[in-house]
C-alpha positions in Angstrom: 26.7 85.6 82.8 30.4 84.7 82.8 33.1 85.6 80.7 34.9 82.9 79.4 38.0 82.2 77.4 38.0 78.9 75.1 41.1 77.9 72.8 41.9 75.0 70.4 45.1 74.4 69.8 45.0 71.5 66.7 47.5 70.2 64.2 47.3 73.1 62.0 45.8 76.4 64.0 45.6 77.8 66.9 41.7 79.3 67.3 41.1 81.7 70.4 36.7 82.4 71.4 36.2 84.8 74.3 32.4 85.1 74.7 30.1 85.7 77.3 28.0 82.5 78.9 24.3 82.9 79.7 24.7 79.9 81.8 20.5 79.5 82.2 20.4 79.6 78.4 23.4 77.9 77.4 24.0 80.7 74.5 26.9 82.2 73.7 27.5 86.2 73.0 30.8 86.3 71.2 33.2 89.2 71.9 36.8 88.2 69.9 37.0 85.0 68.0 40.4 84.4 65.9 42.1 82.2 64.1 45.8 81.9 63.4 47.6 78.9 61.0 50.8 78.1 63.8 51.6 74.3 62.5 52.0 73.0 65.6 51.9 68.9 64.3 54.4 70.2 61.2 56.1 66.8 60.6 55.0 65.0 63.6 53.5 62.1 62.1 57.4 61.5 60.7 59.7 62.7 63.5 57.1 62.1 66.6 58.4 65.3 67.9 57.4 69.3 67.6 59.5 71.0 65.6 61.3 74.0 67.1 60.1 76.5 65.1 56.3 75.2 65.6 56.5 75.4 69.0 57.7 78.9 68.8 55.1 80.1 66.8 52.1 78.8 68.8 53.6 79.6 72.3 54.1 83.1 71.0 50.3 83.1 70.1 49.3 81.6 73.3 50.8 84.4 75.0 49.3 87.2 72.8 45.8 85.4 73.2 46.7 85.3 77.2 47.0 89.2 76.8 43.8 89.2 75.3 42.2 87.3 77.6 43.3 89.8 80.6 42.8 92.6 78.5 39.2 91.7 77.7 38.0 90.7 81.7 37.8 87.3 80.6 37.2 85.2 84.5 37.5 81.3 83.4 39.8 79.9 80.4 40.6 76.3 79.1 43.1 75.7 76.3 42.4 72.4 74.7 45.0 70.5 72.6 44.4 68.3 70.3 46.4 65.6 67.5 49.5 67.0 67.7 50.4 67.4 71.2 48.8 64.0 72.2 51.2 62.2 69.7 54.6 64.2 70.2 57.2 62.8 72.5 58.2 66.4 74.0 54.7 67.8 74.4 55.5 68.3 78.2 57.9 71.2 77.0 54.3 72.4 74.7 52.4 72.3 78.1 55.4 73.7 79.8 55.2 77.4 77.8 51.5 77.1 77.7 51.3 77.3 81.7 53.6 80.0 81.8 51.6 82.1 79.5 48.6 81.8 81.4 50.1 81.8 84.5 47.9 84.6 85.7 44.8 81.9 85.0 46.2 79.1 86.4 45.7 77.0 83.7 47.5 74.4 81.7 47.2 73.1 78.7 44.5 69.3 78.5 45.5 67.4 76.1 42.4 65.7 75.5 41.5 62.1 74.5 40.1 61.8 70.5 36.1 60.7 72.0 36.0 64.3 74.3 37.4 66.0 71.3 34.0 64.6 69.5 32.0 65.2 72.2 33.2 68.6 72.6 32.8 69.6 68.4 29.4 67.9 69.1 28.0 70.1 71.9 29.5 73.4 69.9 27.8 72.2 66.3 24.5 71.1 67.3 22.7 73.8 69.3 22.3 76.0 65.7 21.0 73.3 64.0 18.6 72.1 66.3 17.4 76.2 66.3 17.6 76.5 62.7 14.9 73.0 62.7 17.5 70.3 61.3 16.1 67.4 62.7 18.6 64.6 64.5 19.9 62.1 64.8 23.4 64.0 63.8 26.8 62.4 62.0 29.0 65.1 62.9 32.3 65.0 61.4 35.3 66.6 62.0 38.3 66.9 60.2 41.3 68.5 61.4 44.8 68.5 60.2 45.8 65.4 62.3 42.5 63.4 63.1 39.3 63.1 62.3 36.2 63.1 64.6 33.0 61.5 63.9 30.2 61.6 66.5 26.2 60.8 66.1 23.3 62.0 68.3 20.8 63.9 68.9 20.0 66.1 72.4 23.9 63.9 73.1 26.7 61.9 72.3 25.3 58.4 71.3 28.5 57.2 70.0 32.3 58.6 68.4 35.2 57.7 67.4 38.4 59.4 66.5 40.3 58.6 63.6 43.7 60.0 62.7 42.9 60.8 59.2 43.7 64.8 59.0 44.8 67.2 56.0 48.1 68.0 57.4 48.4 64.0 58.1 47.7 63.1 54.6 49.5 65.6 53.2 52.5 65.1 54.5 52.6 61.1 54.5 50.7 61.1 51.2 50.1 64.3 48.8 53.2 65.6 48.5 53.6 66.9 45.1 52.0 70.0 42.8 49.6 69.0 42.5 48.9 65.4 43.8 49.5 62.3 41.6 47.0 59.5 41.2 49.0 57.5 42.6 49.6 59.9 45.8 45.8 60.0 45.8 45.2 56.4 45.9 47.6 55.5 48.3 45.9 58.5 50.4 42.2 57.5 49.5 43.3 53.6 51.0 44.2 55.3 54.2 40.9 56.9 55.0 38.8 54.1 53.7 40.5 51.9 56.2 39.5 54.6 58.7 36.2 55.2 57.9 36.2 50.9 58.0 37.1 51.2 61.7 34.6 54.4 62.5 31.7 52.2 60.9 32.3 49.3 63.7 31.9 51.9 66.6 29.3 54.8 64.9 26.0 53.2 63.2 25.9 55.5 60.2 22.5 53.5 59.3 19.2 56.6 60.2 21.0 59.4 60.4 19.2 62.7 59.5 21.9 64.6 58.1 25.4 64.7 57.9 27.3 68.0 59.4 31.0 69.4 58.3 32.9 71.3 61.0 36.1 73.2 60.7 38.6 74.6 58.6 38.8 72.4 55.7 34.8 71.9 55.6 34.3 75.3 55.8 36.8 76.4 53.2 35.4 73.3 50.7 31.9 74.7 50.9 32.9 78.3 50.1 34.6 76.9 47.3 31.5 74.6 46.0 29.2 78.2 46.9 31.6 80.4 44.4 32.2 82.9 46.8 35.0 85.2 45.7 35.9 86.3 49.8 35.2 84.0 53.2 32.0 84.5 54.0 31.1 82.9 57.3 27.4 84.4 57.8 26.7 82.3 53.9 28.5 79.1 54.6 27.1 78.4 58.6 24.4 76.2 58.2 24.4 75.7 55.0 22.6 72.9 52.9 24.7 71.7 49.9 23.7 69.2 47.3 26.4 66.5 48.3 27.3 66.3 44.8 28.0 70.2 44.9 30.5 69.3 47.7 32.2 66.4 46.5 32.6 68.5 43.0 34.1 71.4 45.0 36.7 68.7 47.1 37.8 67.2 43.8 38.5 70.9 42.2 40.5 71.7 45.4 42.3 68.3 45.1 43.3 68.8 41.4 44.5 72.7 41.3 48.2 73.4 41.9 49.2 75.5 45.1 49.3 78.4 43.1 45.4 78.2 41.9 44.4 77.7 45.3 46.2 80.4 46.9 44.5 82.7 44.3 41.1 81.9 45.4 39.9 85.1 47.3 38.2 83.1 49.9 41.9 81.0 50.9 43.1 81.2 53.9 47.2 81.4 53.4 47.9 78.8 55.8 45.8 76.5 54.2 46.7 76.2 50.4 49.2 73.4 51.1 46.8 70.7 52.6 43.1 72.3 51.3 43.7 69.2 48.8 44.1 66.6 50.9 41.0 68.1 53.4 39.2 68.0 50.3 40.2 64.2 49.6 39.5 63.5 53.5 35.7 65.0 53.0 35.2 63.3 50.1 36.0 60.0 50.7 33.3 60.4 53.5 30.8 61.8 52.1 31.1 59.4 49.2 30.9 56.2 52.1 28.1 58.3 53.2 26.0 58.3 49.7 26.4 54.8 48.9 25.4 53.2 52.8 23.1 55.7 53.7 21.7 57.4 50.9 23.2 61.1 52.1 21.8 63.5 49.4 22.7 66.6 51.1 25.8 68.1 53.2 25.0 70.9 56.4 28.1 73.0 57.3 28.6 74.5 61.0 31.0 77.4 61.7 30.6 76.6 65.1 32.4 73.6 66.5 34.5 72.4 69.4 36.3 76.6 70.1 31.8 76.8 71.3 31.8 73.6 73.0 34.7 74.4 74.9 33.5 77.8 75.8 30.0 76.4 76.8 31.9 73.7 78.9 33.5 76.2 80.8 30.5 77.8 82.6 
């Protein structure tokens, strides 16, 4: 058994796992898992460069999830970052404070490519639904707030692609009033299209089994389309949705002004301001997904690459 400490740093949040590895098993026994809304890729896309006030907020929670780490024994970490710090021009100052805070680990910050960011969400979604009897092959998809990952398999990664379609991305390049116009939408909706265009030349969607949302914006989405008045991550893991129930529940995120969605008992705070476009983002896929494949249902994961990292560890 080894005590392990995983974090994913994206474009939006910061997410921390310590867990214990049963490395004959492969299973994970959770001890802390957290999630704070830190902004690192806040304007970004624009500017090409982290803001100063992102990068003090998520340094600031990469020490206080350092601390947690020593305080809980924890004997290996990895911090994995994602969209942001791959596309900002000072991220070596990012990987800089990161080292620091975990000095006592020895660790720094990998910024990884987009296809190990799929293959690590993989390998974190797919154990649960192979135990809960979803059969394979998998579309896993993704969507974070600066890219989107799409991956298909089975027992492993047969193919993936990256994509950087993401709700803080599209929000900020597209959906930028309250609430979004239809014009704001289109333009936003042509984006991910043309992604989804490029995914299809790398990832056969043709066979696939089922299709599996990960993350913050999926998960959210499908508490939404299950009425659920306060998150609920015990009801939405492994869920199986009507994909009509879905898309129904994107399109009502899409449509309500900030205000409405902050009011829904189940919102995170630091997600009311790009819920809409992640709603738009899913979809536009799962739409893609209907009319090529004939996708009549939607399976939602709380676990996603925060296990695959852990596991990946040990």
């Amino acid at each position: 058994m080894t005590r392990v400490g995983a974090i994913d740093c994206g474009t939006n949040s910061i997410r921390l796992l310590i867990a214990d590895v049963d490395r004959d098993s492969g299973s994970l026994t959770d001890l802390a898992r957290r999630m704070e809304i830190v902004r690192l890729g806040h304007g970004v896309d624009k500017t090409g460069v982290i803001a100063p006030g992102a990068m003090a907020r998520t340094l600031a929670q990469a020490r206080v999830y350092a601390s947690q780490c020593s305080e809980l024994g924890v004997q290996r970490v990895r911090f994995v970052a994602t969209s942001a710090s791959r596309d900002a021009s000072n991220a070596p100052e990012f990987v800089a404070g990161v080292r620091e805070a975990f000095a006592a680990f020895g660790i720094a910050p990998e910024v990884i490519t987009g296809h190990e960011e799929a293959s690590l969400s993989f390998r974190g979604a797919t154990g649960d639904l192979q135990a809960d009897g979803i059969p394979g092959p998998y579309l896993v998809v993704d969507i974070g707030g600066g890219s989107t990952e799409f991956v298909r398999g089975t027992d492993q990664v047969e193919q993936a692609l990256s994509v950087d379609v993401g709700c803080v991305r599209m929000t900020e390049r597209h959906l930028r009033s309250d609430p979004p116009t239809s014009a704001q939408i289109a333009a936003a909706t042509s984006d991910i299209e043309a992604a989804i265009d490029r995914v299809a030349e790398v990832v056969d969607f043709q066979g696939i089994s089922a299709l599996v949302g990960l993350a913050g914006s999926v998960t959210t989405i499908t508490a939404h389309a299950l009425r659920l008045t306060m998150y609920d991550a015990d009801k939405i893991h492994l869920s199986q949705l009507p994909a009509a129930q879905i898309i129904d529940a994107c399109t009502s995120l899409l449509s309500m002004t900030r205000a409405e969605r902050a009011a829904l008992g189940f919102m995170h705070e630091g997600r009311v301001d790009v819920i809409g476009a992640g709603g738009l983002v899913w979809r536009t896929i799962i739409q893609r997904l209907q009319r090529d494949v004939g996708i009549a249902s939607v399976v939602t994961s709380e676990h996603d690459i925060l296990d695959g990292i852990a596991l990946s560890i040990a």
